[in-house]
C-alpha positions as CSV (number, residue, x, y, z in Angstrom):
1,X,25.8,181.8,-53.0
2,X,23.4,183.8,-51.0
3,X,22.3,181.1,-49.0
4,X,25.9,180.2,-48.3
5,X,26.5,183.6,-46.7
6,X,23.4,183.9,-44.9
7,X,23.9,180.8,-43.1
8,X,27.7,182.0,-42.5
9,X,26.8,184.9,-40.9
10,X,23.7,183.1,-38.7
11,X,26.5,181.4,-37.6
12,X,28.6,184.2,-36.6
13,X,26.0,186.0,-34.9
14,X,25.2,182.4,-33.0
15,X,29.2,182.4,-32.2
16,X,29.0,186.1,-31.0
17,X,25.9,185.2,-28.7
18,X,27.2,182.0,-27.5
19,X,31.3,182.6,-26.7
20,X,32.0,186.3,-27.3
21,X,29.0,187.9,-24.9
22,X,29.4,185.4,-22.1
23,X,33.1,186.3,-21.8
24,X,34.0,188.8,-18.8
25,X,34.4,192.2,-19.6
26,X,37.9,194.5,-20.0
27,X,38.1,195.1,-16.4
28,X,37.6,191.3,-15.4
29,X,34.4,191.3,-14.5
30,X,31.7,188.3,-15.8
31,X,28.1,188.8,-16.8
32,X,25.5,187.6,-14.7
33,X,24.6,184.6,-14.3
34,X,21.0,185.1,-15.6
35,X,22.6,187.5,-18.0
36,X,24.4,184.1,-19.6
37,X,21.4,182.3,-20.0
38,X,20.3,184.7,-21.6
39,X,23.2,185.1,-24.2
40,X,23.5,181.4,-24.9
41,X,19.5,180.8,-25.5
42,X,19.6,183.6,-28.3
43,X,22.5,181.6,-29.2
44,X,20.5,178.2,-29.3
45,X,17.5,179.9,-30.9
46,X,20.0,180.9,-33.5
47,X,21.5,177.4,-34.4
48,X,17.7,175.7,-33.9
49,X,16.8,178.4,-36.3
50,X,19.7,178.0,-38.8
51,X,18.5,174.1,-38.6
52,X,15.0,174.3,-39.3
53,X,15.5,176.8,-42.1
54,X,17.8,173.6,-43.5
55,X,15.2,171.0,-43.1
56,X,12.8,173.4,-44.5
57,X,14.6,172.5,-47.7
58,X,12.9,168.6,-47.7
59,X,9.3,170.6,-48.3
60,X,7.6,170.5,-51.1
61,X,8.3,173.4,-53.4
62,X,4.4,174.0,-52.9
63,X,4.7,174.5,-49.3
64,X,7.8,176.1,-49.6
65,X,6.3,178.9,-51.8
66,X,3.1,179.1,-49.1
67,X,4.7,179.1,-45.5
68,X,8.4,180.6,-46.4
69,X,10.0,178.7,-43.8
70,X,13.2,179.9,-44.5
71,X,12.3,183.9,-43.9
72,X,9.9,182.8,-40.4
73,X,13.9,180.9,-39.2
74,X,15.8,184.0,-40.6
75,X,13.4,186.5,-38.6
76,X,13.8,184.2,-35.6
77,X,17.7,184.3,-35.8
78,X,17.5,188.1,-36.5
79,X,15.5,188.8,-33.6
80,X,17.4,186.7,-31.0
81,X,20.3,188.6,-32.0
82,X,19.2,191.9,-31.7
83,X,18.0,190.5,-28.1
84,X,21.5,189.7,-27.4
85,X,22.9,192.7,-29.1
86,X,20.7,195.2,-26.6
87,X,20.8,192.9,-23.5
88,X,25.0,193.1,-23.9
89,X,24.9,196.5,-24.9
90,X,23.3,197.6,-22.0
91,X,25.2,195.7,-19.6
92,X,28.0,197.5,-21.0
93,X,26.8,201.2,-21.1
94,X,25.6,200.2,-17.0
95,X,29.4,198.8,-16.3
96,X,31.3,202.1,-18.0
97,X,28.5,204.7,-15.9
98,X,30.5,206.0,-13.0
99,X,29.0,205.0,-9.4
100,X,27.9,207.7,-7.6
101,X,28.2,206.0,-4.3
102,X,31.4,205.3,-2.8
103,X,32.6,201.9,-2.6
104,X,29.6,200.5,-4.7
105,X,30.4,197.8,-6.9
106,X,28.1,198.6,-9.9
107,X,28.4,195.5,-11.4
108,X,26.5,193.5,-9.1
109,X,24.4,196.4,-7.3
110,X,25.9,195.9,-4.0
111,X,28.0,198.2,-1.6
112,X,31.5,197.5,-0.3
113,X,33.0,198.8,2.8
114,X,34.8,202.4,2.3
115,X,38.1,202.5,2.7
116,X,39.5,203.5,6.2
């Protein structure tokens, strides 16, 4: 059973890396682009994690015991989350700051024209 809900909620995190933080934001506004590549290799490191740790299971019980594949692929996943998790978080703490220059557009770091 546990093994069951640990790879359900690899998954999850692996759907939340992959679909959830590569959507735009409230206000419309997408992530980077570099800012999706990063989101969807977490997401990959996830699932290549989740697989291994599966395969892991066609080890002998000997090496099994020795090398503990499955908690090296569950550190991985965990890690590439929290990557995702930060990497997202801060892009939204920067998006809701308010710009202290007029007209700047503080989601891509550039300056529009003022209003005349």
């Amino acid at each position: 059973m546990h093994q069951v809900a640990a790879g359900a909620l690899f998954l999850l995190l692996a759907v939340f890396c992959l679909f959830l933080f590569t959507r735009p934001d409230r206000a419309g506004v997408p992530p980077f682009p570099s800012a999706v590549r990063f989101y969807r290799l977490c997401g990959g490191l996830i699932l290549v994690a989740i697989a291994l740790a599966l395969a892991s299971t066609l080890l002998s019980a000997e090496v099994r015991h020795t090398l503990r594949p499955v908690l090296w692929c569950e550190t991985v996943a965990v890690f590439a989350f929290g990557a995702a998790w930060v990497a997202k978080s801060d892009a939204l703490f920067r998006a809701a700051q308010p710009s202290d220059e007029p007209g700047a557009d503080r989601d891509r770091g550039t300056v529009s024209p003022a209003p005349s």
